[in-house]
MDTraj code that builds the backbone (N, CA, C; nanometers):
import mdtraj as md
import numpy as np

residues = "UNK UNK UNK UNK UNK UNK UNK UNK UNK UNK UNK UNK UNK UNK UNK UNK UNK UNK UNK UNK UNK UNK UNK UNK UNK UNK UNK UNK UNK UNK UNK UNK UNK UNK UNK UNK UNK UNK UNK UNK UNK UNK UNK UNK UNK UNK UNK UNK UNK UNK UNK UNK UNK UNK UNK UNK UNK UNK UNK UNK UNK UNK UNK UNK UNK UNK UNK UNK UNK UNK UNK UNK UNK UNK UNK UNK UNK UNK UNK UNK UNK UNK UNK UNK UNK UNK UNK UNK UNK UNK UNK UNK UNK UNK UNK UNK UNK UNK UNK UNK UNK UNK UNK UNK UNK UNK UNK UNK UNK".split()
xyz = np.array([
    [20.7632, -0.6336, 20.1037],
    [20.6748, -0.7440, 20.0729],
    [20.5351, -0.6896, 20.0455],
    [20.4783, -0.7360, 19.9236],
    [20.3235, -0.7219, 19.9324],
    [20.2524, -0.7812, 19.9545],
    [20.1318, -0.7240, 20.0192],
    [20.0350, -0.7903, 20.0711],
    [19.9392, -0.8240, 19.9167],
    [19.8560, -0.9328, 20.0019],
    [19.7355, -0.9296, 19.8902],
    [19.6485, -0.8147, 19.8856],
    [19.6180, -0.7445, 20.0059],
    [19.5094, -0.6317, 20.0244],
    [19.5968, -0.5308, 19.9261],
    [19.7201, -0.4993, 19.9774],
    [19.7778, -0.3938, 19.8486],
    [19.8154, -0.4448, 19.7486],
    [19.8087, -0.5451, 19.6464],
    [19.7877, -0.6043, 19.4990],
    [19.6714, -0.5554, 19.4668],
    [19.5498, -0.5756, 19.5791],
    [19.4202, -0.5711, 19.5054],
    [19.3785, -0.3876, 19.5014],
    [19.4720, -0.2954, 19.5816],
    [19.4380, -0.1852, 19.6230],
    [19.5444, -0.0598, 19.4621],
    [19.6018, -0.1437, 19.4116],
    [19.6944, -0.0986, 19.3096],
    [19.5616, -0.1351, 19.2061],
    [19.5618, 0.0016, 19.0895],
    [19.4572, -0.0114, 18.9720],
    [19.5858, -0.0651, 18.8665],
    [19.5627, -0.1732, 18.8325],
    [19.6443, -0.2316, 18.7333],
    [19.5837, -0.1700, 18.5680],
    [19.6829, -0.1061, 18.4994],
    [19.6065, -0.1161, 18.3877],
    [19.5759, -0.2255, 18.2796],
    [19.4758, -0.2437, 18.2206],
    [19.4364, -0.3951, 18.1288],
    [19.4124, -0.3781, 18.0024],
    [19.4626, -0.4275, 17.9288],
    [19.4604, -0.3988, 17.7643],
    [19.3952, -0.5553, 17.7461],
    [19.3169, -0.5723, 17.5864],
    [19.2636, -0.6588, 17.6091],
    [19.2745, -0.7198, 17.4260],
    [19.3660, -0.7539, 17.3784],
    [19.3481, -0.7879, 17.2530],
    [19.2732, -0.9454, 17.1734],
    [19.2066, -0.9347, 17.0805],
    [19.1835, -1.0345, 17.0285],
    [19.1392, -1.0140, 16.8271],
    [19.1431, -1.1177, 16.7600],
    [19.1421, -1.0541, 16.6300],
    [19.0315, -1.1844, 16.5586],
    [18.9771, -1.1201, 16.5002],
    [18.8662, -1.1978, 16.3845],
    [18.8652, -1.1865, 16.3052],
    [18.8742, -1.2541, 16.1858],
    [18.8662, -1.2157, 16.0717],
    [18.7119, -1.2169, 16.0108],
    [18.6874, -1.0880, 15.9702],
    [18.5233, -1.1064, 15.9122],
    [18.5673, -1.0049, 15.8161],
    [18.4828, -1.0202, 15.6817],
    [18.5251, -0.9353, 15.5587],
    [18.4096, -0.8308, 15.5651],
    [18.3973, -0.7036, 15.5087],
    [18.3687, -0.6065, 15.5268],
    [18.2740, -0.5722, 15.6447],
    [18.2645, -0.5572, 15.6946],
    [18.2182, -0.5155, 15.8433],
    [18.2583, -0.3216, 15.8468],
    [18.1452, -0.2723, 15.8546],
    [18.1523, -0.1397, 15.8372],
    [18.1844, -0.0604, 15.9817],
    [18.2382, 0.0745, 15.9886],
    [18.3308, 0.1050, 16.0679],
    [18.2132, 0.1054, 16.2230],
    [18.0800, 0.1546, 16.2007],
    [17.9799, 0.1861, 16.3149],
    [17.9547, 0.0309, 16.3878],
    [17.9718, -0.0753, 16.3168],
    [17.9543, -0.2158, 16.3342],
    [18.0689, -0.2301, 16.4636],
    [18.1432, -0.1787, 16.3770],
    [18.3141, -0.2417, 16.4190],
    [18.2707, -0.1420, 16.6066],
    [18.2388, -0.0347, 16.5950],
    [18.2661, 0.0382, 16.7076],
    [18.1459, -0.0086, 16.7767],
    [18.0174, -0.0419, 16.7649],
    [17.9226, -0.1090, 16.8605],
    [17.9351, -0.2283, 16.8894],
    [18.0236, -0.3364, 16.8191],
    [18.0557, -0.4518, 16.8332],
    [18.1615, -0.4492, 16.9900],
    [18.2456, -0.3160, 16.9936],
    [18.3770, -0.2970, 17.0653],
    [18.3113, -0.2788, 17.2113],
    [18.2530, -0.1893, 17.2040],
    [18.1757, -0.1384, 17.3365],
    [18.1161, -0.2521, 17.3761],
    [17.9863, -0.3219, 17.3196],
    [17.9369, -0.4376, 17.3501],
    [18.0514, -0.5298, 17.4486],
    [18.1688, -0.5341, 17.3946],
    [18.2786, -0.6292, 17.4418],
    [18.3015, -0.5562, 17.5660],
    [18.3475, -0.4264, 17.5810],
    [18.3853, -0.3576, 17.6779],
    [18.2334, -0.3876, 17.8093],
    [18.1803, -0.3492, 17.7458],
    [18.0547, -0.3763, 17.8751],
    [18.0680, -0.5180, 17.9467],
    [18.0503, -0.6068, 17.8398],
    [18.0280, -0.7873, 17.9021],
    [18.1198, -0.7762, 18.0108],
    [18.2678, -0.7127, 17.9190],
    [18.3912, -0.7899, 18.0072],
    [18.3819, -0.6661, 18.1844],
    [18.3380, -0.5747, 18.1403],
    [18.3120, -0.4672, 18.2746],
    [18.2195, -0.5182, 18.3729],
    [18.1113, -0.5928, 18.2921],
    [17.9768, -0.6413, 18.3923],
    [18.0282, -0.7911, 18.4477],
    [18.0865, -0.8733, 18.3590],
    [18.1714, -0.9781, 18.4260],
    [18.2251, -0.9761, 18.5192],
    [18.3195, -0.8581, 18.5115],
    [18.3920, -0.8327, 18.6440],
    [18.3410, -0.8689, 18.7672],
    [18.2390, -0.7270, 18.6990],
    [18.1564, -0.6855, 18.8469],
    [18.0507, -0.8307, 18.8800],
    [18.0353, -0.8794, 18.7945],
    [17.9141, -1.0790, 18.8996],
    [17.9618, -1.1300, 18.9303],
    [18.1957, -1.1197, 18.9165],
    [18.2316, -1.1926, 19.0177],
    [18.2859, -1.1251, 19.1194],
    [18.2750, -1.0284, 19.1625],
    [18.2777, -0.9487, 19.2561],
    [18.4567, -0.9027, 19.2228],
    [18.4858, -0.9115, 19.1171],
    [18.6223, -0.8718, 19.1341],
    [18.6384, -0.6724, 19.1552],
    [18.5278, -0.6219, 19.0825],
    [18.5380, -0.4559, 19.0700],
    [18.3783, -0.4440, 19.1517],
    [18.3593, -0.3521, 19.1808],
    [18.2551, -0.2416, 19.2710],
    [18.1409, -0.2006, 19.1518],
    [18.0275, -0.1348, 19.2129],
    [17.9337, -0.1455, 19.0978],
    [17.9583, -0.0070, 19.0354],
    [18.0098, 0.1063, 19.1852],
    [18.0652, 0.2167, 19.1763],
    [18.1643, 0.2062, 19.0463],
    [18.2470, 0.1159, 19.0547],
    [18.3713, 0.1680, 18.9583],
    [18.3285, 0.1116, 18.7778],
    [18.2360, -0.0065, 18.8456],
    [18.1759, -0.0282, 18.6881],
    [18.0531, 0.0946, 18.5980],
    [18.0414, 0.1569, 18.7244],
    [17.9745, 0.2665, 18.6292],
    [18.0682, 0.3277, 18.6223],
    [18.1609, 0.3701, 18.6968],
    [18.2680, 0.4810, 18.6256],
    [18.3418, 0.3975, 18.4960],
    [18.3834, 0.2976, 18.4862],
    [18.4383, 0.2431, 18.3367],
    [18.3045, 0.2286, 18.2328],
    [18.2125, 0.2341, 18.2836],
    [18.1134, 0.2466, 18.1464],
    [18.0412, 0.3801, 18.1882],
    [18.0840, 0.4919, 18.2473],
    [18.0682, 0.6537, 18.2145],
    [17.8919, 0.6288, 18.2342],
    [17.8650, 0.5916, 18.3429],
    [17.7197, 0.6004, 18.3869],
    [17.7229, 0.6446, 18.5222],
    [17.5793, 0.6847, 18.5772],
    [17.5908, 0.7064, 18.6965],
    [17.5623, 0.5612, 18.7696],
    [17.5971, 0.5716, 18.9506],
    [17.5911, 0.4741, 18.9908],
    [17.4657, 0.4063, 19.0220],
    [17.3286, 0.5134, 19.0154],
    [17.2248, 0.4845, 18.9763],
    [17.1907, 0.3997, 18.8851],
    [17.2364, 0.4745, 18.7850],
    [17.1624, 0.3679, 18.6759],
    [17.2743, 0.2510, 18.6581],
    [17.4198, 0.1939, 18.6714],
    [17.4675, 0.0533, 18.7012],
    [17.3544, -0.0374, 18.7662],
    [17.3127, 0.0681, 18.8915],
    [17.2579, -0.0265, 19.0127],
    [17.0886, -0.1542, 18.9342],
    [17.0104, -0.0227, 18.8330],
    [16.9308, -0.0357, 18.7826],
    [17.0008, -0.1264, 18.6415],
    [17.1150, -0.1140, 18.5918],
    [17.1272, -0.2050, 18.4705],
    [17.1826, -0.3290, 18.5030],
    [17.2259, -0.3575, 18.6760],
    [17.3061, -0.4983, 18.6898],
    [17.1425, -0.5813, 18.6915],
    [17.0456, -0.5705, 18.6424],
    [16.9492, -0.6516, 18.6696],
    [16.8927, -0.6975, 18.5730],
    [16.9159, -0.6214, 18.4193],
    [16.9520, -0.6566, 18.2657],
    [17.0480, -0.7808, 18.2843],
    [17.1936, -0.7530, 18.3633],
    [17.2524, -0.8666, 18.3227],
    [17.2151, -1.0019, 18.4538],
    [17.1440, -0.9696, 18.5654],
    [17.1310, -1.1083, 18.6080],
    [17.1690, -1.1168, 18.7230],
    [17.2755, -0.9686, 18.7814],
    [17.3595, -0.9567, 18.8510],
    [17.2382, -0.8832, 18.9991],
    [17.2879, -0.9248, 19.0993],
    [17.2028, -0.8996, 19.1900],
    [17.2708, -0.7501, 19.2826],
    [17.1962, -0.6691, 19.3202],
    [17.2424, -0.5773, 19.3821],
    [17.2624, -0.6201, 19.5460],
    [17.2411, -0.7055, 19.5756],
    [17.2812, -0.7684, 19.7073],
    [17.4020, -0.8993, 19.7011],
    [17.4037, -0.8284, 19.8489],
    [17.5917, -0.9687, 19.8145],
    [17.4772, -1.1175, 19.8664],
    [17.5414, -1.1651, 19.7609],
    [17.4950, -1.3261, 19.7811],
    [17.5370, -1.3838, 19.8343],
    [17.6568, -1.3546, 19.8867],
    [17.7576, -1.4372, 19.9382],
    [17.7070, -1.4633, 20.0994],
    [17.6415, -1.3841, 20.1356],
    [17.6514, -1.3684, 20.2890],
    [17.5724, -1.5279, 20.3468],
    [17.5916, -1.5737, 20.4341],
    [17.5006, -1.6531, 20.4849],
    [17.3593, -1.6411, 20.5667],
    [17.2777, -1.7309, 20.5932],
    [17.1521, -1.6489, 20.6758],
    [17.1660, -1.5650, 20.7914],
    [17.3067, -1.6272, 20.8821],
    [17.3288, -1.6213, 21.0055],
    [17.3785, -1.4626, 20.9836],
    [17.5002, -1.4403, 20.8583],
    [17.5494, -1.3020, 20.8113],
    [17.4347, -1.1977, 20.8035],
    [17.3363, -1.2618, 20.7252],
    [17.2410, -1.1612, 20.6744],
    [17.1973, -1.0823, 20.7697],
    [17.1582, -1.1707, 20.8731],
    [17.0211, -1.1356, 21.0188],
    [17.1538, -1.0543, 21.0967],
    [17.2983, -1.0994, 21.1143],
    [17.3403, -1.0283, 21.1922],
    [17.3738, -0.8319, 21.1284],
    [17.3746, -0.8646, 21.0202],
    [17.3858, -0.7065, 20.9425],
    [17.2408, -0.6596, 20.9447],
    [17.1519, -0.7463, 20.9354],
    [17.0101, -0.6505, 20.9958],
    [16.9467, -0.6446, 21.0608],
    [17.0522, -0.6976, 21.2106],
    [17.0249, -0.6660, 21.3387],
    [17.1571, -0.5169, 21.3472],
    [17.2500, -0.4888, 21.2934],
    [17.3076, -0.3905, 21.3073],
    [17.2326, -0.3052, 21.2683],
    [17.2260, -0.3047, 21.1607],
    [17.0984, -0.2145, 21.0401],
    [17.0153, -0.1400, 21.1677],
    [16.9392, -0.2119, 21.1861],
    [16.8012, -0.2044, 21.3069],
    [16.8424, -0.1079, 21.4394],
    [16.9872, -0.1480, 21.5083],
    [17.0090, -0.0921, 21.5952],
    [17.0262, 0.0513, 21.5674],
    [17.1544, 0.0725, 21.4570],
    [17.1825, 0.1931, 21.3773],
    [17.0683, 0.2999, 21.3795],
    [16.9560, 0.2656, 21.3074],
    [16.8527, 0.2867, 21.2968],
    [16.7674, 0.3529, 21.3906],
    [16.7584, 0.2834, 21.4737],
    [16.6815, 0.3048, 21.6360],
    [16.7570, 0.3788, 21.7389],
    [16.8905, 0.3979, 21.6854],
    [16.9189, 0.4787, 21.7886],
    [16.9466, 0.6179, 21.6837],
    [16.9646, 0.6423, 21.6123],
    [16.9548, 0.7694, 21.5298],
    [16.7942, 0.8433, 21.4881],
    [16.7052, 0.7146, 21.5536],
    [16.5807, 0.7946, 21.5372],
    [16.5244, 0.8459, 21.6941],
    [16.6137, 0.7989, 21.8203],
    [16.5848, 0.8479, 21.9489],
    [16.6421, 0.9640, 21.9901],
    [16.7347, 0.9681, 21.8770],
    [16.8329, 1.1000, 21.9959],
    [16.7460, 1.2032, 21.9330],
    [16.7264, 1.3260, 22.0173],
    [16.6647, 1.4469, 21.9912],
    [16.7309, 1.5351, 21.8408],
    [16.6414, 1.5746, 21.7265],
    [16.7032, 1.7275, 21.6690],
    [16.8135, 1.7817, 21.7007],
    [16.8755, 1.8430, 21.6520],
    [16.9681, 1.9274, 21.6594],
    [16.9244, 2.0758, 21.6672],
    [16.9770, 2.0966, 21.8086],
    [16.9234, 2.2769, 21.7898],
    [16.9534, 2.3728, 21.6847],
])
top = md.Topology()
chain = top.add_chain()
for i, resn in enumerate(residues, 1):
    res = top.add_residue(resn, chain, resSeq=i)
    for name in ("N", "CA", "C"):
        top.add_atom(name, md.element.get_by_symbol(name[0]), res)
traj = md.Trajectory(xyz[None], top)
């Protein structure tokens, strides 16, 4: 039996066809038009949280730096929105503790 966690943990591969008819459209058109498509549908993904920002820079061959810096071109926030206030404060009351105790313990000899 599968779980949902292992459906979502399997990389499915996705082909994506669609056809237009437009009369001469030159070949550099045709290939910046393609990519354009490839990005939307990659950055889509990623604003509904279906893919990682990590893996959307690896399908558009960037570093995860600069995704982090281009999800803000599309609108897309580098923080989960999802969380509630009560979520937020309790992850940055972890944050805080984390924090405070990795800045008490002594150097390493």
């Amino acid at each position: 039996m599968t779980t949902e966690n292992q459906r979502h943990s399997q990389p499915t591969p996705l082909q994506i066809s669609f056809y237009l008819v437009v009369n001469n459209v030159s070949e550099a058109a045709q290939a910046k038009a393609l990519a354009k498509a490839r990005e939307a549908y990659v950055m889509t993904l990623l604003a509904e949280g279906e893919i990682s920002s990590g893996k959307a820079a690896s399908l558009l061959d960037m570093s995860r730096l600069d995704m982090l810096e281009y999800m803000g071109t599309w609108g897309i926030s580098i923080f989960d929105d999802s969380l509630t206030p009560t979520e937020l404060e309790q992850q940055v009351k972890q944050a805080s503790e984390i924090l405070s105790q990795s800045t008490s313990e002594p150097p390493a000899a």
